[in-house]
C-alpha positions as CSV (number, residue, x, y, z in Angstrom):
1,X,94.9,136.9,105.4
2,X,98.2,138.0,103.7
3,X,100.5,136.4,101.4
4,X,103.1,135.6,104.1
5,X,100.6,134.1,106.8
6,X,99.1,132.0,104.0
7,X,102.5,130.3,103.4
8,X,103.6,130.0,106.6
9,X,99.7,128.3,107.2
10,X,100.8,125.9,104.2
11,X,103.9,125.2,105.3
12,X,102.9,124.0,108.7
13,X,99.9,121.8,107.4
14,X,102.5,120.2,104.8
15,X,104.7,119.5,108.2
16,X,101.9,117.8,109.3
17,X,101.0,115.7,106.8
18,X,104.0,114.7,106.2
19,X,104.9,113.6,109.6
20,X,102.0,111.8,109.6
21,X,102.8,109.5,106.6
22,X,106.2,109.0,107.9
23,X,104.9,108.1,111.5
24,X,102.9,104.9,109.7
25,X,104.8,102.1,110.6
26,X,106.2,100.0,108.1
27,X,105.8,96.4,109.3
28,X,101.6,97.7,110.0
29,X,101.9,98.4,106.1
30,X,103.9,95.7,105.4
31,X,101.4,93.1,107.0
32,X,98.6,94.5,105.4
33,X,100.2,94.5,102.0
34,X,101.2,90.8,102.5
35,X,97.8,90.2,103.7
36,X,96.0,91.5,101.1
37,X,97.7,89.2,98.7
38,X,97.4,86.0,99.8
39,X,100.5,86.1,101.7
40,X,101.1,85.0,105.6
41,X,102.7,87.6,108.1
42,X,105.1,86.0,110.4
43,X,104.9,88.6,112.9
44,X,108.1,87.9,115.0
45,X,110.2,87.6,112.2
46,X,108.5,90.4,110.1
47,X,108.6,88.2,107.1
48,X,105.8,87.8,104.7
49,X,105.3,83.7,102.9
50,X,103.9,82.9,99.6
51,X,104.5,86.6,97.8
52,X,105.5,87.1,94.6
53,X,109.4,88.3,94.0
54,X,108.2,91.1,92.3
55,X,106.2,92.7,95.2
56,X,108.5,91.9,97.9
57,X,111.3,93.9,95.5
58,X,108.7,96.6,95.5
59,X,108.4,96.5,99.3
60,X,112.1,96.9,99.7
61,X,112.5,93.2,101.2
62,X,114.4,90.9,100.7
63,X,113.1,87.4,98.7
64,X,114.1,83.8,99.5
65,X,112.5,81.6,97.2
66,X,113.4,78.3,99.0
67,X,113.3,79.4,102.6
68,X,112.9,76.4,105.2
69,X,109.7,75.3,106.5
70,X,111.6,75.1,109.4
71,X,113.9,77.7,109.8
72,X,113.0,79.3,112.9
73,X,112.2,76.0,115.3
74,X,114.6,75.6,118.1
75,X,113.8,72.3,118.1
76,X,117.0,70.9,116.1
77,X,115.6,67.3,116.9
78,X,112.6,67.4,115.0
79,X,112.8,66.0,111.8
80,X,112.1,69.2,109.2
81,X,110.2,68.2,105.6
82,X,112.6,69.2,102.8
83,X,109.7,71.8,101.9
84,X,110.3,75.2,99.9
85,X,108.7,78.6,101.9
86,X,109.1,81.3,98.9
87,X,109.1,84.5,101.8
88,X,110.0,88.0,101.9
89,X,111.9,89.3,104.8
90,X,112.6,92.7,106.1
91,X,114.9,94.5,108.8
């Protein structure tokens, strides 16, 4: 095989491994990162509870560290404990 097929050959296999990293969705990775340390996925909110600040920063989220227990009832007549959620959110 010559020099120029070679590169070409390289230069399409990087094309598809990059696109396949970049097709990985980010809220699949996110979960299982927030999963895999102790957190809890909210799943409609893409939010991850009870991580550290420091990972969330590292996940590109953004941290509460008093976030309602009840911040996403639509019930506004149910009385809500005055409890801290430490979460992670992300867009």
């Amino acid at each position: 095989m010559d020099k120029n097929k070679l590169i070409i050959l390289l230069i399409l296999v990087s094309s598809v491994i990059v696109l396949s990293v970049c097709t990985l969705t980010e809220p699949n990775v996110t979960k299982g990162i927030c999963n895999n340390n102790s957190g809890n996925w909210v799943e409609e909110y893409s939010e991850c509870e009870f991580i550290s600040e420091e990972l969330c920063l590292e996940l590109s989220g953004v941290y509460t560290e008093c976030g309602s227990a009840c911040r996403h009832s639509e019930d506004t007549t149910i009385a809500c404990t005055m409890q801290c959620v430490p979460l992670c959110s992300f867009n």
